[in-house]
Each structure stands twice: as C-alpha cells, then as structure tokens.
N, C-alpha and C positions, 0 to 999 in steps of 0.2 A: 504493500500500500504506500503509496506519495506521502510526503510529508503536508502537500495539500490537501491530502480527502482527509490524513487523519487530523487534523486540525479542524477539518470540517464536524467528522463525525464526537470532536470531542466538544466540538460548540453546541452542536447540536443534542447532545448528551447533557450536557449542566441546565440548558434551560428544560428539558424533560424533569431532571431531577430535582430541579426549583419547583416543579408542579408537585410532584412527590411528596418531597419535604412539607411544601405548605397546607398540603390532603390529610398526612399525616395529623400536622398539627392543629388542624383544626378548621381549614380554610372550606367552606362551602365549593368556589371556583375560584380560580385560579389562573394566570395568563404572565407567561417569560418571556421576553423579549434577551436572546442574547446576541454580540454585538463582538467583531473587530475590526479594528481600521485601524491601517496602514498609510501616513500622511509623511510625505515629502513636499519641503519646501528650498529652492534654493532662491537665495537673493543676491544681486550682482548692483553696486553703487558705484558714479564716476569711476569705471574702468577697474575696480576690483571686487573678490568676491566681500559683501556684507555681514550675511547670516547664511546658515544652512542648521537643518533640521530634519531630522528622520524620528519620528514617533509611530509606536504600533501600542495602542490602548485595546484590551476587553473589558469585557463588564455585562451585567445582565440590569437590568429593568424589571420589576416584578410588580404585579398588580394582583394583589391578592381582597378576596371580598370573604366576610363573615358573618351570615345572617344579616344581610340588609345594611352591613356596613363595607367601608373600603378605602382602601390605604394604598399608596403607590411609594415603592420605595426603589434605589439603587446600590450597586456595589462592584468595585472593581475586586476584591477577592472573590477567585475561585474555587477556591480549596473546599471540600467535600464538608471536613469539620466546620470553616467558616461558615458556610453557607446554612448548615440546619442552626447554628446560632442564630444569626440574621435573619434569618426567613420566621423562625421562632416569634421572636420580637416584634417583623413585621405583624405574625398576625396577632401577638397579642395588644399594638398598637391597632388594629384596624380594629376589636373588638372593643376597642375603650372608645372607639368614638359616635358621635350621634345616628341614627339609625336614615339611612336613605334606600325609600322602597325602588325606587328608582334602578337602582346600581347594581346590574347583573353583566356577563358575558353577553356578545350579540348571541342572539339568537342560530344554532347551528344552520338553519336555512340561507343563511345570509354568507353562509362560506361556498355555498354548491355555484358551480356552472360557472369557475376560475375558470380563465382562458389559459391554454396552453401554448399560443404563442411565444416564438425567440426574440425579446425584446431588444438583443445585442445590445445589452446593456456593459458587456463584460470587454474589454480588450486582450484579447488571446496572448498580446505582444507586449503586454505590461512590462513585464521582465527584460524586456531588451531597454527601455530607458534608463542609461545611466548617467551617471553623475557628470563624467563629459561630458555628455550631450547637452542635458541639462548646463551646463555651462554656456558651452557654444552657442545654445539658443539664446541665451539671457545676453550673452556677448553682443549677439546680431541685434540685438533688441536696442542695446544702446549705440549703435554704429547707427543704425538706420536712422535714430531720433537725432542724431549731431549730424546729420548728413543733410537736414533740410533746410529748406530755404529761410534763412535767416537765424541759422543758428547761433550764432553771433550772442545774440540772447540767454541763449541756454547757463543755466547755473548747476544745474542738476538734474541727473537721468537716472532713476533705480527702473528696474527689471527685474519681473519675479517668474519663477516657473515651478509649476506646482505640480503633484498629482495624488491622487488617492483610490487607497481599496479599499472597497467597505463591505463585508460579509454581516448579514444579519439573519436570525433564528425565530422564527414566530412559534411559540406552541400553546395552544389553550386549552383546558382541564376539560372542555363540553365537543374535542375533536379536531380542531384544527392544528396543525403542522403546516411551517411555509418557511423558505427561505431565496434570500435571495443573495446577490453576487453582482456587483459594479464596480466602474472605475469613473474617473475622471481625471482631466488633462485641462488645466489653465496659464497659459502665458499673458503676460502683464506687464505694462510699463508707464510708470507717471515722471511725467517731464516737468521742470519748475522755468522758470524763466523773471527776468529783469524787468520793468517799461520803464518808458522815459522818467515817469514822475515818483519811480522807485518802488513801486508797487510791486509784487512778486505775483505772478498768475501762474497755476496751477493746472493741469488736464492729463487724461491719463489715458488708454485705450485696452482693452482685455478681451481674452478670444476664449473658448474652451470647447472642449466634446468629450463624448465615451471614450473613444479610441482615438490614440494619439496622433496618427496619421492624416486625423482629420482637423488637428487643428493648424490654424494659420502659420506661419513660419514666423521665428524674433522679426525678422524684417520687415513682416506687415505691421505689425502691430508697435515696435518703436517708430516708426514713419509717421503711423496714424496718429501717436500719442506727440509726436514731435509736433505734426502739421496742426491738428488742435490747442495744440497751448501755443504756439508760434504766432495762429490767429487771432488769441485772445487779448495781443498785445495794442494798447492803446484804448481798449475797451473802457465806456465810460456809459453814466445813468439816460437812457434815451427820456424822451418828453413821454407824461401821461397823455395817454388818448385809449380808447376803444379800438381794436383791430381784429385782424385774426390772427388767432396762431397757430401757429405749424408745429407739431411737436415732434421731434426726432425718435426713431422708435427703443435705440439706449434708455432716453430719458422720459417716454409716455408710457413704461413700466412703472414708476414713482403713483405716477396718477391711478392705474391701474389697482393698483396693491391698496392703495385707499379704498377700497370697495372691500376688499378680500376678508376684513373682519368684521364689516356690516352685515356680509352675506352669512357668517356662520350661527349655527346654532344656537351657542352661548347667546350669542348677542341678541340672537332673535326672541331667545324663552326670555331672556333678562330684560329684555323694552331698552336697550342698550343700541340699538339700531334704527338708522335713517330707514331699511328697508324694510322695517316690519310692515307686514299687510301691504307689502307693494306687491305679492305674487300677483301673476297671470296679468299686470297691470303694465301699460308703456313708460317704461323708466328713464328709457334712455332713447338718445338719436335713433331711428327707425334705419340706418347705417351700421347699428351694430346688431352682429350674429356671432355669440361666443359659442364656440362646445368646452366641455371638458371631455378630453380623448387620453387615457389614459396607456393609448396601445401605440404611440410615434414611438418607429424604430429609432434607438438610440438615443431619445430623447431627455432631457433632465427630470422630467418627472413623470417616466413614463412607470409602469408597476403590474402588477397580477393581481397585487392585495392592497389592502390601505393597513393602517395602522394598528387595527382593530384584527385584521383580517380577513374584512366585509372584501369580497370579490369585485375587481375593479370592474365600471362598465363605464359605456361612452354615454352621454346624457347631457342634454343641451342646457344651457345656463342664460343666456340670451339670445333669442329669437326675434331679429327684427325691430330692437328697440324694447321686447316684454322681456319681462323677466319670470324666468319659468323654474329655477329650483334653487334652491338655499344648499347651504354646505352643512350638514346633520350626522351626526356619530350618534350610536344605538341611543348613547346615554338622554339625548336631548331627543332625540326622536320621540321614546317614552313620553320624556317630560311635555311633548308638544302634543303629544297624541298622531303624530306622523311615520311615516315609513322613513327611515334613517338612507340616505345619501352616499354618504361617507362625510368625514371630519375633517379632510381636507383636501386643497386643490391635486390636481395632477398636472397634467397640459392643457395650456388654453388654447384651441384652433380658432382662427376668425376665420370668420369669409370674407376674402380682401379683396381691395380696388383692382383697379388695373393700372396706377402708377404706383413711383417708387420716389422717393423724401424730395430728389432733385427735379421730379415733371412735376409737383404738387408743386413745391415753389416756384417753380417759372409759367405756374399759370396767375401767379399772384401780383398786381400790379403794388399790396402796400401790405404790410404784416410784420413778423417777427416768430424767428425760427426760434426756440425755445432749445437748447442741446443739454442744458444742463439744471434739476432745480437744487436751490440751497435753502438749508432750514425751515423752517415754517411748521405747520399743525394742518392736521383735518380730524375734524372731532367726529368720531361716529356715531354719538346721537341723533345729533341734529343737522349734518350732513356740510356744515360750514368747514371750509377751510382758506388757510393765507401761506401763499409759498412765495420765496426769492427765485427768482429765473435770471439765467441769462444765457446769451447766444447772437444772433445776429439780426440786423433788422433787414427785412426784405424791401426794394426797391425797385419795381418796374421788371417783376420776374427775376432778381437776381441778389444775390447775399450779398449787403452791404454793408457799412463799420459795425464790429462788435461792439453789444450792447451787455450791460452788466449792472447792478445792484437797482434793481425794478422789481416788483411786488404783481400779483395776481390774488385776487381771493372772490368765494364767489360761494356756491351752495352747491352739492353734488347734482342736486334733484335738477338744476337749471342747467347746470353745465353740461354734463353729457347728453342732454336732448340742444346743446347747440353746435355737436358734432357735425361738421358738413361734408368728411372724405374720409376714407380709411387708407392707407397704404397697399402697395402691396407687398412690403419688405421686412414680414416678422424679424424680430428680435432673435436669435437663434443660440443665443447663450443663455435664454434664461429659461424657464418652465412658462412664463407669463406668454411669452412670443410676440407680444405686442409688435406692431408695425406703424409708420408714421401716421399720426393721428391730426385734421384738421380743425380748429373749433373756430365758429365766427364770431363777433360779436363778445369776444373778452374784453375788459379793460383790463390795462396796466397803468402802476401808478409807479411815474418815475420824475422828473423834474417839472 
C-alpha cells in the first residue's frame, strides 16, 4: 500500500472512530469531519527570496448532539487515548447545555442521489512542483512588473506563489461516509509605486486553478500587476455627479458577496435580512440569471457534498431578476418549516452578455470604471450600504485619468434593479465568477 492510501485510510479511520467514541459515550448522533492540508507558500521581494513556508496541519471537527442538545468542538490530537478524552468532554459539555429541538443530523434522505461525476478537482502532477520552480515563477513575476512602461516609479515588487492539498473525511452516525481530495495553485504579485505628490499607490494582480498547468505564467500576472499600479499614478478625487458605472469583474465580486449572507438561512429565521419574504419576488435587474452549479469541472467551488453532506444539486438562485431560493442547512430549514438547500454557496453560473469589460466601455460616451472598492459597510438588515471606489473615468468610449478617493452608497433593493448589462467575462478565480457588471444611474460623491 502507498504511503498515500495509507494516510488516507488512517484519516478516514479516526473520524469513524470519533463516531464510536462519542456513541459510546453517550452521544444520541454524531458527525466527524477529518481534515489535512498540505500549504506551501513561497515569497520573493525586490529581487530576493522573503519568506517561504511549508505546513501540513490534521485535525478532526466533531459535532456531537445529546438528547436535543449540541456542541461543536475541534482538535488537532490524534492519538487514540487523546481522543476518547476529548470526545468525553465534548459530550459531556453538549449535555450541560440548553435543550434545542431543533438540532438533529440531516435527514438520511438528503444524502441519496450524490453525483458520481470526476470533478478534476485533484492535480495528478502536484508533486512535480518544486521549490525551483516555484522560485523561477515568482522571479518572472517580478521581471515582468519592472519591465513596464514606466517603471521608473516602481519602489517595490513582492511575488507570491502558492499551493495547497487538502484531503477531507465526512462521516455521520445516521450513514453517511464522503470524502474528498483537491488542490490548488495561486501566483501573485503587488506592485507599490511613487506619484509626483508623494503618494504611494498600491495594485496587485493574482491568477489560480486546480491544476497547475493551468495557471497563468509569473509573466502574466507581474505585467498585469505592474500595468495596474503604473496607471494609478497621478490618480486624484473626480467631481460628484450621477453616472454609470462599469464595474470590472475582479472587483463586482465585492458587491456580489454582499448579498451572500442576506441570502442565508441564519439571517432569514433571525429577521437579520434585507431579503426576507423577497422569495418568488423581482429583486433585482431582470438582466440577472444566477445558478448555483455545483458540478464546473475544476472549479473553486465545485463539490458532491456540502458540509453537512446534503448531496450537491444544481438549483437556480436568480431567475431573471426573481429571486427563487435562499441558502438553508437542515438546521434552519427545521426552524423555517422548509426543505433545506444546502448552507452554502458552491459556483455561481450567470447567463452572460455578449460583451466583455473593454466593448461595454467603449459603448459609453460618460461613466466611471470602478476596478477597485476600498473600505466601507453594507449592513444586511436593511440593505444600505457606503463603499470607497476607485479606477478610471470613462470618456467618449475610452478610459481616461484615474480617479481615486470617491464614495458610492445606495440600498441593495434599488441598486441591483438599476443593472443595465452583464458581461460576458466571469471572474475565473473565484467561486463567485462574476463578470463585468453595468449599473446606471449611481451617484458618486467626490469633489
């Protein structure tokens, strides 16, 4: 046997016998989540190596329930004796606390008809990235970004390259067994620079995938990181007006993820949500159509299972501007009286335009390209929120002086029904996928 299976089969052995242990002791049900990952980082500053770092962490997750109560605890010891201790503990903490009828395992139903699809979620070739390599790429990363036009500027170039394996164990007391196996591959580079008035602007660019073959080369991504801060030089507050804005699909991820914990359960049982009782109702731009499709090959948050265990499925989230399912785990579904979802996103598919960031702006005679937001708030009661933007203002179809320390704020409920174009250029590094996003009719408050 490999020293891979058996590592496998001994991961998958401790969280079995965390069910055990906690049966034993008293636990009603019971549910292990065990876990390792394998994180390399290397970092490369002004032309030499910075930091490097190799970490491999186990640890198990245990969710044990006792007669209508329920306790969630962790532990990085393995060890056999460790564990009936600790597991001990937990359930005798779970039974000291207040009683929630609520709080069972999903229901076994809710585990049938897992897809057996190859998510290629795994890179076969993990093991051939080495620490050269790794090197050389972060090397290229900073050659590319002092190679642009105007480097001149430049004060500092860090380069990061990264990757990870992550093996996890699901097993739960009422039948479920599941694991899973991925990787990941990200390169990275933030450039700093000078302006005339002494300012230091800041921009960075970063690529990743499953499989490392697929991610972009140091060269793209120091260029990119170069060419973006290079631009931001000279960048100052534009005038207030109403406009429209173009939002680049890097940074209409931000906007995006504001929604993502109005949508879920918690928020919904707890009246903590702009979207309560917006089901089945026009929420947004009649321009947008989200899925959640848990089955993109290779994708960031592609899966079989959810967290729970609940069997992934593909199920629409917005339709046309309606908003058609909330994001529900067993426990709140109970508490709604609903059939539970799953507790969290996977991948967001849109249905996209038929341009991409560059034809959207050069149909724009006046606007403001949004590439980046800074600080601000959106409050998920009541759907208000206030962000810092900045990027470039559009003029006569064409990007002109960067603009920087300007303000937007506005109510979710208004803002996304004044979506006017979707992109057609998902975001492909994140799970969100977002693609450039149009709005009309924002103000900005700037001089």
């Amino acid at each position: 046997m490999s020293t891979t299976m058996k590592q496998t089969d001994d991961m998958l052995s401790i969280a079995r016998s965390c069910i055990e242990i906690a049966k034993k002791g008293g636990a009603t049900e019971a549910s292990a989540a065990a876990y390792r990952v394998r994180n390399v980082d290397f970092q490369w500053r002004d032309g030499k190596p910075e930091k490097v770092e190799e970490s491999t962490t186990r640890g198990v997750q245990l969710a044990v329930f006792a007669d209508q109560r329920y306790a969630v605890v962790s532990t990085s010891d393995l060890r056999r004796e460790a564990l009936e201790t600790f597991i001990g503990d937990a359930v005798d903490l779970a039974k000291s606390l207040a009683k929630d009828p609520f709080r069972s395992l999903p229901d076994p139903e809710l585990y049938k008809g897992q897809s057996t699809v190859d998510l290629g979620l795994e890179d076969p070739k993990y093991d051939t990235v080495t620490p050269e390599l790794r090197q050389r790429i972060a090397k290229e990363a900073e050659t590319a970004a002092r190679a642009v036009k105007g480097n001149e500027a430049i004060l500092s170039v860090t380069s990061n390259v990264s990757d990870t394996l992550t093996e996890r164990f699901l097993v739960s007391s009422n039948g479920f067994a599941g694991k899973r196996r991925d990787t990941s591959f990200f390169v990275s580079a933030q450039v700093s620079v000078k302006d005339k008035d002494g300012r230091r602007p800041e921009d960075y660019s970063y690529a990743g995938a499953r499989h490392f073959a697929e991610v972009p080369g140091g060269a793209v991504i120091g260029r990119e990181a170069g060419e973006r801060t290079i631009a931001r030089l000279g960048a100052k507050k534009g005038e207030s007006a109403e406009m429209t804005m173009v939002i680049d699909n890097r940074a209409s991820g931000r906007m995006l993820g504001f929604l993502m914990g109005p949508l879920s359960g918690a928020s919904i049982q707890q009246k903590r949500s702009f979207l309560e009782g917006q089901l089945g109702k026009q929420v947004f731009s009649d321009k947008i159509t989200i899925v959640d499709d848990p089955f993109i090959p290779k994708a960031f948050g592609s899966r079989l299972f959810d967290a729970e265990g609940i069997s992934a499925k593909t199920r629409p989230v917005v339709e046309a501007g309606v908003l058609k399912s909330y994001y529900i785990d067993s426990y709140y579904g109970r508490k709604l009286g609903v059939a539970p979802t799953s507790g969290s996103a996977s991948n967001l598919r849109w249905t996209l335009g038929d341009k991409n960031r560059d034809a959207l702006v050069a149909g724009l005679q006046d606007g403001i390209l949004v590439t980046s937001f800074l600080g601000g708030n959106s409050n998920g009661l009541t759907g208000d929120f206030s962000l810092g933007v900045q990027g470039f203002r559009i003029r006569g179809g064409k990007l002109a002086e960067p603009v920087g320390e300007m303000n937007i704020s506005g109510n979710h409920l208004v803002f996304w029904k004044q979506l006017a174009a979707v992109g057609n250029d998902p975001f492909p590094y994140s799970a969100l996928r977002t693609p450039t996003l149009v709005f009309d009719g924002v103000s900005f408050a700037g001089v």
